[in-house]
LUMDREN-779839 format. One record per residue (C-alpha): residue number from 1; x, y, z. Coordinates in steps of 0.5 Angstrom, whole numbers, plus 500, padded with zeros to 3 digits. Example, Ala and Ser with C-alpha at 12.3 -4.5 7.8 and 13.67 -1.06 7.14 Angstrom:
<recs>
<rec 1; <525; 491; 516>> <rec 2; <527; 498; 514>> 
</recs>
This chain:
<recs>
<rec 1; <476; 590; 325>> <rec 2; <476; 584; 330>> <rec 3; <484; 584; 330>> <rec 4; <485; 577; 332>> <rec 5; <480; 574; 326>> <rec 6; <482; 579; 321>> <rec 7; <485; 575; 315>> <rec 8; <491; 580; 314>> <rec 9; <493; 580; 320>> <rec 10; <493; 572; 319>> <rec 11; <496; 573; 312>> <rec 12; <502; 579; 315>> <rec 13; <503; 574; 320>> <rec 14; <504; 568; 318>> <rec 15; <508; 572; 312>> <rec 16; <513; 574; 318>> <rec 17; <513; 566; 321>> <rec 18; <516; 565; 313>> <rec 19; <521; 570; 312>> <rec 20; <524; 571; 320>> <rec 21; <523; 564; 323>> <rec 22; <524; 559; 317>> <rec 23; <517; 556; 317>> <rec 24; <516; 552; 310>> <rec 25; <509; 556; 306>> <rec 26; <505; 551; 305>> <rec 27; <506; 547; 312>> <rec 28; <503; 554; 316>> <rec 29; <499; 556; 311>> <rec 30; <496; 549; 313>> <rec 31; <496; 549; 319>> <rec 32; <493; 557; 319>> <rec 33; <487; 555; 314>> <rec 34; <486; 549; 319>> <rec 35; <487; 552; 325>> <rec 36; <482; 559; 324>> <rec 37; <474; 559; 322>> <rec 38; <475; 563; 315>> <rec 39; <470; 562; 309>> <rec 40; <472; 560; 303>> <rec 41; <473; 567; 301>> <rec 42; <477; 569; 307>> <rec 43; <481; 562; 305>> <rec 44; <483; 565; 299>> <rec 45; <484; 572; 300>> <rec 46; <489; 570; 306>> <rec 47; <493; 564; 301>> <rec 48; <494; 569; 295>> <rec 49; <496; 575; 300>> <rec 50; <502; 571; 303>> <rec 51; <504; 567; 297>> <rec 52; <503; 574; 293>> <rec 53; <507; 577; 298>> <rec 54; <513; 572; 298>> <rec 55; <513; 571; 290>> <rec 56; <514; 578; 290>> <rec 57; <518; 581; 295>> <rec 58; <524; 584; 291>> <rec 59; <518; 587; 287>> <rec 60; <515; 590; 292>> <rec 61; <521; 592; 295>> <rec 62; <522; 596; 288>> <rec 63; <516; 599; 289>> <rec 64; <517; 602; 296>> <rec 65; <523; 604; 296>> <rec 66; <523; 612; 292>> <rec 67; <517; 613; 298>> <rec 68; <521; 611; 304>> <rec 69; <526; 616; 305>> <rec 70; <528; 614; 314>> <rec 71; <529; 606; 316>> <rec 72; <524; 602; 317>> <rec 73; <523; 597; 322>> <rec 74; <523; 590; 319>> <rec 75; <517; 588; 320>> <rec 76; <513; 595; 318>> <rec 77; <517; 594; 311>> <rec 78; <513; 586; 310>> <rec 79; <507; 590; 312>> <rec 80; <508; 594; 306>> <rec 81; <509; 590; 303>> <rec 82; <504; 586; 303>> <rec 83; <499; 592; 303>> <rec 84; <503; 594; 296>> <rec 85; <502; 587; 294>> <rec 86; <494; 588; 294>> <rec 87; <495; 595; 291>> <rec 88; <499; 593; 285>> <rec 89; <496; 586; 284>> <rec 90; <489; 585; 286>> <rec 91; <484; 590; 283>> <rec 92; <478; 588; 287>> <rec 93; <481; 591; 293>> <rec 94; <479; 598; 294>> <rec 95; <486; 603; 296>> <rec 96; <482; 605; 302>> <rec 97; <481; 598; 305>> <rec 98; <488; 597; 303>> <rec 99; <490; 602; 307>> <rec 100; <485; 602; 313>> <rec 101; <487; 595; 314>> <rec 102; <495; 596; 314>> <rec 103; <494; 602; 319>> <rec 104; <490; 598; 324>> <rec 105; <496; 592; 324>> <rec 106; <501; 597; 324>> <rec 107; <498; 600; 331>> <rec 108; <496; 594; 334>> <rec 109; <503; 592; 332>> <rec 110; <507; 598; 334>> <rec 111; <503; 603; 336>> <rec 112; <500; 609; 333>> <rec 113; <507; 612; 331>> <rec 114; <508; 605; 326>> <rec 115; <501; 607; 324>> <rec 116; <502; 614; 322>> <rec 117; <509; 611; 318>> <rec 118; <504; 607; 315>> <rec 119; <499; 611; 312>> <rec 120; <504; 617; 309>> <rec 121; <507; 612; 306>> <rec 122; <502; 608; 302>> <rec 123; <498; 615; 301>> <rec 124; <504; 618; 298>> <rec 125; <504; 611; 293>> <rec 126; <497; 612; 291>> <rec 127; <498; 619; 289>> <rec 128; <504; 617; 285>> <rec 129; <506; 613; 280>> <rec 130; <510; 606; 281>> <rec 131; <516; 606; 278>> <rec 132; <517; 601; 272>> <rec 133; <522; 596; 270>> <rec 134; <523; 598; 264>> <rec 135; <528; 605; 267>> <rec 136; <532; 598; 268>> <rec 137; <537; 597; 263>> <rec 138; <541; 592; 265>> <rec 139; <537; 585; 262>> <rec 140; <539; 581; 267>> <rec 141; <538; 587; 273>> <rec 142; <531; 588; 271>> <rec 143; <529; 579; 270>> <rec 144; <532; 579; 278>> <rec 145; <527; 584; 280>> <rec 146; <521; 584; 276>> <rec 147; <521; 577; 278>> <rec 148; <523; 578; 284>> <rec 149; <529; 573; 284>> <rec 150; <536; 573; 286>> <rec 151; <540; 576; 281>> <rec 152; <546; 570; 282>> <rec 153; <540; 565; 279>> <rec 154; <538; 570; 274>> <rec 155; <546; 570; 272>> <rec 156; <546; 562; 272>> <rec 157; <539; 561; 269>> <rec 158; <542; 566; 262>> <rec 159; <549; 562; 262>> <rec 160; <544; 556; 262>> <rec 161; <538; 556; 258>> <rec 162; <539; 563; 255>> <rec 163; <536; 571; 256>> <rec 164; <528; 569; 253>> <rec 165; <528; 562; 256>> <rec 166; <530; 565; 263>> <rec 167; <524; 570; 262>> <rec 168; <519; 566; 261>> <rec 169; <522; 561; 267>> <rec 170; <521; 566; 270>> <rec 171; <514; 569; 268>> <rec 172; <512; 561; 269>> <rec 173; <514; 562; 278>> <rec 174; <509; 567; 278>> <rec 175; <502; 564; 275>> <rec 176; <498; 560; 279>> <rec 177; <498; 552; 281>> <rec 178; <495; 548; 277>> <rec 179; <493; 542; 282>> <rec 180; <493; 536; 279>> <rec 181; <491; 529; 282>> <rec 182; <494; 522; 282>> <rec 183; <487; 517; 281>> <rec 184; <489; 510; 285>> <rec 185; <488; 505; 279>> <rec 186; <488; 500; 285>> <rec 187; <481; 502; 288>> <rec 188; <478; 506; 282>> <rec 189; <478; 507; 275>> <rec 190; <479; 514; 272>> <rec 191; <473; 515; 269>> <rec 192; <469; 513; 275>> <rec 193; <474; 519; 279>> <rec 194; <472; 523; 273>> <rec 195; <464; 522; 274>> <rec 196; <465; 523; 282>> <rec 197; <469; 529; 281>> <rec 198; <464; 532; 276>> <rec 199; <458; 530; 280>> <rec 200; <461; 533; 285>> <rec 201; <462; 540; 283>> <rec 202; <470; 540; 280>> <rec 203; <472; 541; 273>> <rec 204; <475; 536; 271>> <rec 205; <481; 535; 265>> <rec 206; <484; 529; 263>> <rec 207; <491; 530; 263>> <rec 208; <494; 529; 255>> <rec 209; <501; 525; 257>> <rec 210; <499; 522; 263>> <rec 211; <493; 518; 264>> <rec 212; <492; 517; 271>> <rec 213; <493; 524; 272>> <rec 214; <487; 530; 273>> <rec 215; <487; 537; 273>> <rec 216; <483; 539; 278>> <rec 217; <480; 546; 279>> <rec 218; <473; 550; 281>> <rec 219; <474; 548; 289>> <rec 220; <479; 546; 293>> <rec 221; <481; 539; 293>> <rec 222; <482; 537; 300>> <rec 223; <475; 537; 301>> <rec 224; <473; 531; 296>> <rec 225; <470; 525; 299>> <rec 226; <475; 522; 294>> <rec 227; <481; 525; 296>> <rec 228; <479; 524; 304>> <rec 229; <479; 517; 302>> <rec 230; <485; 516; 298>> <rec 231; <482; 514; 291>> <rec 232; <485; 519; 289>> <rec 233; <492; 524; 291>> <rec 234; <495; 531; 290>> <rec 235; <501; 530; 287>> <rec 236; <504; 535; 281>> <rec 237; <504; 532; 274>> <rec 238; <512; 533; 273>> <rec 239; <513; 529; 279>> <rec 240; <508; 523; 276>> <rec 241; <513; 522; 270>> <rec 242; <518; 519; 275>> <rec 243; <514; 513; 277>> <rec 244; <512; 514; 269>> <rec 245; <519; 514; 266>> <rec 246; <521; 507; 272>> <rec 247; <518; 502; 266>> <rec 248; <516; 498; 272>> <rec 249; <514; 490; 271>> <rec 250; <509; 487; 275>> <rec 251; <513; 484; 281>> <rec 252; <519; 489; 281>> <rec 253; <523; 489; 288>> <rec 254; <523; 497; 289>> <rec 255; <527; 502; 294>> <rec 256; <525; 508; 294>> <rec 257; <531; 511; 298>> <rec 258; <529; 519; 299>> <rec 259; <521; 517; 300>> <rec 260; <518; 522; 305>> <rec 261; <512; 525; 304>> <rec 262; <512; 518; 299>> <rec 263; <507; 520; 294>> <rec 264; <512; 517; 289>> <rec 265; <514; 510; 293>> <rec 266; <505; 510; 293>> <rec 267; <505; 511; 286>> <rec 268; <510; 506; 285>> <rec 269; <506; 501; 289>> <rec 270; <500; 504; 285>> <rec 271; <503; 502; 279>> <rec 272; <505; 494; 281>> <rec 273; <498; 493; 283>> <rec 274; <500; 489; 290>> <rec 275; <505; 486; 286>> <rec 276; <513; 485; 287>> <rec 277; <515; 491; 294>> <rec 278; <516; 498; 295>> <rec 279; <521; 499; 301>> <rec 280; <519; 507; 302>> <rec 281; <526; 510; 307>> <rec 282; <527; 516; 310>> <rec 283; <533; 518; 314>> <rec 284; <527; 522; 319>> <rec 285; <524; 518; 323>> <rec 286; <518; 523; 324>> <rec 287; <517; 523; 316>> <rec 288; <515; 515; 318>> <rec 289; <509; 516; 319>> <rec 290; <508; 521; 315>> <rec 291; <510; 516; 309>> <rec 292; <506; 511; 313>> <rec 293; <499; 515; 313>> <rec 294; <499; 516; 306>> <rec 295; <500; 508; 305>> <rec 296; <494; 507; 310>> <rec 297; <490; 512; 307>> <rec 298; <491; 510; 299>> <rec 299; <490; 502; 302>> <rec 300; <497; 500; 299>> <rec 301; <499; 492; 301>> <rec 302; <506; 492; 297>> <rec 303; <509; 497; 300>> <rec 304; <513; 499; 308>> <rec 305; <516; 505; 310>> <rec 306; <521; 505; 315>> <rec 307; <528; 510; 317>> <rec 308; <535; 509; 314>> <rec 309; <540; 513; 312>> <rec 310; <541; 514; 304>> <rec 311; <549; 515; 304>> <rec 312; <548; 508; 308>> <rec 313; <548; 501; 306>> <rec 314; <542; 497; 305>> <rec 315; <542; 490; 306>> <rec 316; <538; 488; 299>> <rec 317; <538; 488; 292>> <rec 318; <532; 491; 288>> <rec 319; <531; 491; 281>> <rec 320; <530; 499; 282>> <rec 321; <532; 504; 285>> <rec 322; <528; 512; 286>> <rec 323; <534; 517; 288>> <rec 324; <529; 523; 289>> <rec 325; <534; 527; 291>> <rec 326; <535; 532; 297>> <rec 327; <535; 539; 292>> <rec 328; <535; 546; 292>> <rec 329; <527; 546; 290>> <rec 330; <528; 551; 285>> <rec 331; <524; 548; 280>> <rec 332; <518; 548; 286>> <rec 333; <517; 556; 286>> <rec 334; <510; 555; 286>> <rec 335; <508; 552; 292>> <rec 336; <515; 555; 296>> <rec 337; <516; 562; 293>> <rec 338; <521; 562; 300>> <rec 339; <527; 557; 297>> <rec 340; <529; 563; 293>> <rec 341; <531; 567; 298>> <rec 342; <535; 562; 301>> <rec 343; <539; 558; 297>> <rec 344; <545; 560; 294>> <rec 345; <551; 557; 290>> <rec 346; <554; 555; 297>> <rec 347; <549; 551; 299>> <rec 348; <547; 548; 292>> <rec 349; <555; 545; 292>> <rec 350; <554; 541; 298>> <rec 351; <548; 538; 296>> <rec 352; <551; 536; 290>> <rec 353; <556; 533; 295>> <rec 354; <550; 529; 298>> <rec 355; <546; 527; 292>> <rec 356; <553; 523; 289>> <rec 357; <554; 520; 295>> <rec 358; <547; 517; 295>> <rec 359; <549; 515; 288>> <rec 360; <556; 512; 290>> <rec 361; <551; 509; 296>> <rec 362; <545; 506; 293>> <rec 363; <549; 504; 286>> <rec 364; <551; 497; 289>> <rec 365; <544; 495; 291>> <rec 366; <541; 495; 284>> <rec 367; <542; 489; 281>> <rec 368; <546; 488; 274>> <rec 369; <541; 489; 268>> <rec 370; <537; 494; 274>> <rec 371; <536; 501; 273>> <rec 372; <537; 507; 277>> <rec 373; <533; 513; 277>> <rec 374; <535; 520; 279>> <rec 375; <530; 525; 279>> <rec 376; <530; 532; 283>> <rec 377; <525; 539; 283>> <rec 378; <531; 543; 281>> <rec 379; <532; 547; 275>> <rec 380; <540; 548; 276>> <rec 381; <545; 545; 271>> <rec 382; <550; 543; 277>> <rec 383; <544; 539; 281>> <rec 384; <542; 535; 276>> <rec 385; <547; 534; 268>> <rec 386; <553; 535; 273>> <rec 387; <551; 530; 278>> <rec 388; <550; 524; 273>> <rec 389; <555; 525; 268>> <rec 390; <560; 526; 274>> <rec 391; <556; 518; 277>> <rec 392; <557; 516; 270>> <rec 393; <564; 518; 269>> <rec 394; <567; 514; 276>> <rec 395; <562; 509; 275>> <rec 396; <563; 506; 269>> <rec 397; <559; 499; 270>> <rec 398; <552; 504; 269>> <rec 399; <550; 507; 263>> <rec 400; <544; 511; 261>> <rec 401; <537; 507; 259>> <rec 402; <534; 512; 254>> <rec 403; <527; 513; 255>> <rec 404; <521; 515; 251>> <rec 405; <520; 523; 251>> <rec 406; <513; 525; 253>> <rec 407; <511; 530; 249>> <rec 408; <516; 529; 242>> <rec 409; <517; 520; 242>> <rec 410; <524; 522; 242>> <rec 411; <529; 517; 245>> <rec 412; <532; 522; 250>> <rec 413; <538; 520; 255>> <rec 414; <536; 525; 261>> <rec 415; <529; 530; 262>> <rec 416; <529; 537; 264>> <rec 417; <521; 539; 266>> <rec 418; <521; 547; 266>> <rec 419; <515; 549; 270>> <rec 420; <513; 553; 263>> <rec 421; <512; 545; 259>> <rec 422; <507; 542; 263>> <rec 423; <503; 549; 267>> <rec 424; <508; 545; 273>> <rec 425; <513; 544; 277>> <rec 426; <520; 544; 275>> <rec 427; <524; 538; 275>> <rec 428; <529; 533; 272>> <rec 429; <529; 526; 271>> <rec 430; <534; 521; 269>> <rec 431; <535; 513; 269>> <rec 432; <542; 510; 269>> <rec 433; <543; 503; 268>> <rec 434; <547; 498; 272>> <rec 435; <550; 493; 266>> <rec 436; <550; 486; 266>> <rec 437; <556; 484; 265>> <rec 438; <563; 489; 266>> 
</recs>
């Protein structure tokens, strides 16, 4: 083994940058794929390894914990895990390459002790038989591990959507992403996407409720010409009814209050078609210029970007306004399986505090007969029907503006996207509107 190419070493460690050190997964999994000469097999080995790992981490540890009988080191118990992963989950990957691998990072990581550990440890697993959640009685205690998700959500998701749903949830965090791309109407039509796409070797599907959007698979997306250069964009189907459900009319005035990485405030200047404006805002000055590149890139005229703080005052009035709120990310699983681990009833309470404060801030910006829409990547309950009933409750010159339910026709007052509906992300989409007279 080259150990400084070896891509479960790359995999381990940037499993390690994850969960000691906070990075967010899919930036470093970037940055490592970028950074590192692998082929494409590699590539992909590496991006299942570390956010299979990280999916299952409760699993894992589940499986480990009858064949550990001292202490392990912390990160001796992420290498197994990440070994455990391959054995439980990947059926290509012969035992003895899972083992061989495992031993040899161990060792250059800590020794032929470590090593050792290492290999009486899986040995002994693949002689036995994995424990099975089914020895679990309490429903809710096996949801928790056998999905691995902390049992406080489990609790909260039963309260809220009931034992099977909460399953199915759960089930739905652990399938693969779909990528799907946004087409740029303004320098492409999505037939010609489609048949560049084609011709160039994807599998391309058009979307059944959103008719710009395409599902993209066959090879990575990032190497398309036409992602390379802005014609089209990643961006998840749930995120793209937010600028669906905005009911945007040609030469609106629109703040997008909450913006980086700004894929909703460009697909809002998108829909406009160069009419009317996009103020695209971020309290993080550095997020400017990722905002700003992303306008570049998909040649937008109708839209700026520039730093200020939500819970601030904005010196105009637009006819309307996109709270994309801070949240939890509890219905983005998929592409960050680590917000599970780390968010807890304490922290969403304090978002909940910031998304209303943004709420009472903006609310005055919007101009009578404009409309407010908040939307959030969150499943919870607290985050998202409590916040607006709460707006509306002390703001009583704003009312909800049903909108148009994409899959019943229904005229609904809010929207909650479960990440089982669409094959996507989870997310909650509303929009209020600000009366004329009061």
């Amino acid at each position: 083994m080259t150990i400084d190419t070896n891509v479960r070493l790359l995999a381990f460690e940037t499993i390690q940058d994850i969960i000691n050190d906070k990075a967010y997964s899919n930036i470093i999994i970037n940055e490592v794929l970028s950074n590192n000469e692998l082929n494409r097999a590699d590539k992909s080995l590496f991006t299942e390894l570390v956010y299979g790992t990280l999916k299952r981490k409760y699993t894992l540890d589940y499986f480990l914990k009858p064949f550990v009988q001292t202490k392990l080191k912390g990160w001796v118990r992420q290498l197994l895990w990440m070994s455990i992963y391959q054995y439980a989950y990947l059926d290509k990957i012969p035992e003895h390459a899972i083992i061989h691998e495992a031993v040899e990072i161990a060792k250059y990581k800590g020794g032929p002790h470590n090593g050792n550990v290492v290999n009486g440890i899986l040995r002994n697993m693949m002689r036995s038989e994995l424990p099975d959640f089914t020895e679990i009685t309490d429903d809710k205690k096996r949801i928790a591990i056998e999905y691995s998700l902390p049992k406080w959500l489990v609790d909260h998701w039963v309260t809220h959507f009931g034992l099977e749903k909460t399953e199915e949830i759960a089930q739905s965090f652990l399938d693969k992403v779909s990528t799907t791309v946004r087409v740029n109407l303004t320098r492409i039509t999505v037939d010609e996407a489609i048949r560049r796409l084609t011709d160039d070797d994807y599998i391309v599907e058009l979307d059944k409720e959103i008719d710009t959007c395409l599902h993209i698979s066959g090879k990575p997306i990032i190497e398309s010409r036409l992602f390379k250069d802005g014609l089209v964009s990643i961006q998840d189907k749930s995120s793209m009814f937010v600028g669906e459900i905005m009911s945007l009319t040609e030469g609106d005035k629109v703040l997008d209050a909450c913006s980086a990485p700004g894929g909703k405030a460009c697909h809002i200047a998108e829909i406009l078609n160069g009419t009317g404006h996009v103020d695209a805002t971020d309290i993080h000055e550095h997020k400017i210029d990722l905002i700003d590149f992303n306008i570049k890139k998909l040649r937008l005229s109708n839209i700026s970007a520039f730093e200020h703080d939500a819970t601030e005052k904005y010196d105009k009035v637009y006819d309307k306004i996109l709270v994309d709120a801070p949240c939890s990310g509890l219905g983005v699983l998929r592409h960050k399986p680590e917000i599970k681990y780390e968010q807890s009833q304490h922290s969403i309470q304090s978002l909940v505090e910031i998304q209303l404060e943004i709420l009472n801030n903006v609310k005055d910006s919007v101009k009578p007969g404009g409309t407010i829409i908040y939307s959030t990547c969150t499943i919870e309950q607290m985050e998202n029907e409590n916040v607006i009933y709460t707006f509306l409750k002390a703001n009583k010159d704003f009312e909800f503006d049903a909108f148009e339910h994409p899959i019943t026709g229904e005229k609904v007052k809010t929207m909650q996207v479960l990440p089982q509906d669409f094959n996507s992300d989870g997310f909650f989409i509303t929009r209020i509107k600000r009366k004329e007279t009061y």
